[in-house]
C-alpha positions in Angstrom: 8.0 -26.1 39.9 5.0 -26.0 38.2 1.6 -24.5 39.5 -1.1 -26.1 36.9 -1.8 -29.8 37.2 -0.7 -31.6 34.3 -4.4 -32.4 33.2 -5.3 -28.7 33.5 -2.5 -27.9 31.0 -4.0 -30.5 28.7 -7.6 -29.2 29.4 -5.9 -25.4 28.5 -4.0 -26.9 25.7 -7.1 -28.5 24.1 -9.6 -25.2 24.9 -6.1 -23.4 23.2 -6.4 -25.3 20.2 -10.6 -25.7 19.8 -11.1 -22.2 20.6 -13.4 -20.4 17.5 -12.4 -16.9 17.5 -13.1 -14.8 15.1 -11.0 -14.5 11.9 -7.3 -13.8 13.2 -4.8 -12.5 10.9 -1.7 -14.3 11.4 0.6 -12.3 9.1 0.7 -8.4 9.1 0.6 -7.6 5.3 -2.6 -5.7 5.2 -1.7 -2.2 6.1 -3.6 1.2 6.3 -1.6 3.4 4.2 -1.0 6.8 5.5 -0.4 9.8 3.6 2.8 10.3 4.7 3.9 6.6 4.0 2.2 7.6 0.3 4.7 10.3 0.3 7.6 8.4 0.7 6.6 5.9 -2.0 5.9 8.8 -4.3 8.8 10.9 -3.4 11.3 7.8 -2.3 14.1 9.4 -4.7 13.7 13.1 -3.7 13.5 12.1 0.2 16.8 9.5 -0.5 18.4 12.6 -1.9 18.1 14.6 0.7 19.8 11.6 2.8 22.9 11.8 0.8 24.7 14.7 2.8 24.2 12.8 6.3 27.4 10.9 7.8 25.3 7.8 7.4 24.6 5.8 4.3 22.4 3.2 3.9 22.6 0.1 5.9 24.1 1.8 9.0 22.0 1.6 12.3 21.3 5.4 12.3 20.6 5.9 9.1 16.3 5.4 9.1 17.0 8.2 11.8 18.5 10.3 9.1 16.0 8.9 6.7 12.5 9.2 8.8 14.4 13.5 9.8 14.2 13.9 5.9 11.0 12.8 4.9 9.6 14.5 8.4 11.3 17.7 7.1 9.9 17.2 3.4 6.5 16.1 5.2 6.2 19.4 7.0 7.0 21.7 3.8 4.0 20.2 1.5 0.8 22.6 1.3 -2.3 21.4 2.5 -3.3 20.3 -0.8 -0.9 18.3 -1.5 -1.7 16.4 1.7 -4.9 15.9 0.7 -4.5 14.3 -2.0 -1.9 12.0 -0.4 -4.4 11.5 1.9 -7.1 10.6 -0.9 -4.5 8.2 -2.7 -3.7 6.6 0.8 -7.5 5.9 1.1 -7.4 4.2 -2.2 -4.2 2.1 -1.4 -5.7 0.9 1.6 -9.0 -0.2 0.1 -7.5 -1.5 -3.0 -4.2 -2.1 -3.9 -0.8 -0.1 -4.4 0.7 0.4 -7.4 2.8 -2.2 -9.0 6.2 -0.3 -8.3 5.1 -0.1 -4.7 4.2 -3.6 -4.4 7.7 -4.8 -6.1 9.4 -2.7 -3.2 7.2 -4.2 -0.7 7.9 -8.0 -2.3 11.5 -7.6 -2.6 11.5 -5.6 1.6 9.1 -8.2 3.8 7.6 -10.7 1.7 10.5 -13.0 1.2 12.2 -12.4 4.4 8.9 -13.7 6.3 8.0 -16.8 3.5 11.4 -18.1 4.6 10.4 -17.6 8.6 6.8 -19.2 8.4 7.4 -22.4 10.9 4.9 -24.3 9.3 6.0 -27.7 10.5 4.7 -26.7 14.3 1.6 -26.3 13.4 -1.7 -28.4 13.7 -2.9 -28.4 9.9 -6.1 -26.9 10.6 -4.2 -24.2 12.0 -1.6 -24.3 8.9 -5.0 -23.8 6.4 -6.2 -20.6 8.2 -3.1 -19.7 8.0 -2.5 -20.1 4.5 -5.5 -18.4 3.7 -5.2 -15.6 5.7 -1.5 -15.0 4.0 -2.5 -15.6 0.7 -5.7 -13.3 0.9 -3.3 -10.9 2.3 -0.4 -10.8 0.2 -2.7 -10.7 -2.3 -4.6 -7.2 -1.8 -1.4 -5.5 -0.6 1.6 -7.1 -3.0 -0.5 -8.7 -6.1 1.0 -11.9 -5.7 -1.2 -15.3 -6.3 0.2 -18.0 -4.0 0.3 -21.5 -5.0 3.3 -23.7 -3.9 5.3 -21.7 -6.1 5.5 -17.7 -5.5 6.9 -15.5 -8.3 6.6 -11.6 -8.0 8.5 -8.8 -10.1 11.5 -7.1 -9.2 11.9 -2.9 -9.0 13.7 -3.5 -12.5 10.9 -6.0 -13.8 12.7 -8.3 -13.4 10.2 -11.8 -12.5 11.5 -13.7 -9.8 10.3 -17.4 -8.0 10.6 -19.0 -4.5 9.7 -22.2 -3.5 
């Protein structure tokens, strides 16, 4: 049973679709770094470490449990200074980019899982050019990566890597 008219869906569908809003990120790339996420990516190995004597190891459902407990504990021991200037470098990841180490983790993490979950062919193609711009600006100021039809990106290792 349905409660709108069919031409009322239509006239929804077509305000839906016509609707100028103002520029709408489609993809969440873009972040604002905190200065505890700058932590982790500066002490990734030390916080890992501390992970080690836990009964979970890495890829086990309670392990980011174990993980986020460590880096809160490591989080909470830092002096003020210290948090400062994690603060100071979050300010500057935010408004420019992350390092290149940082971005490779971040490539090899999200990007490619989502390039291979973008349902492009349900999409109007005005639609499917905002929102190809909108992801390449994106993963462009957070991961360094030019998007043409072709991505490539560099491992961790250095390694340079392509998808289609």
């Amino acid at each position: 049973m349905c409660l709108i008219s069919p031409s009322m869906q239509k006239i929804r569908k077509w305000f839906y679709n016509n609707n100028k809003t103002g520029q709408t990120e489609y993809f969440k790339f873009l972040r604002k770094w905190s200065a505890r996420s700058v932590y982790y990516h500066q002490n990734r190995a030390r916080v890992l470490k501390g992970t080690e004597s836990s009964r979970y190891s890495s890829g086990q459902p309670g392990y980011t449990g174990t993980l986020q407990l460590e880096l809160s504990r490591l989080w909470k021991k830092a002096s003020e200074n210290e948090k400062k200037k994690y603060q100071a470098l979050a300010d500057s990841w935010s408004t420019n980019q992350p390092p290149e180490n940082v971005q490779a983790r971040l490539v090899a993490s999200k990007v490619i899982r989502v390039l291979f979950t973008i349902p492009i062919y349900r999409m109007a193609s005005s639609m499917h050019k905002r929102m190809t711009r909108d992801f390449q600006r994106q993963i462009f100021k957070n991961c360094g990566i030019q998007t043409l039809i072709l991505t490539a990106y560099k491992d961790e290792d250095g390694s340079v890597r392509a998808v289609m």
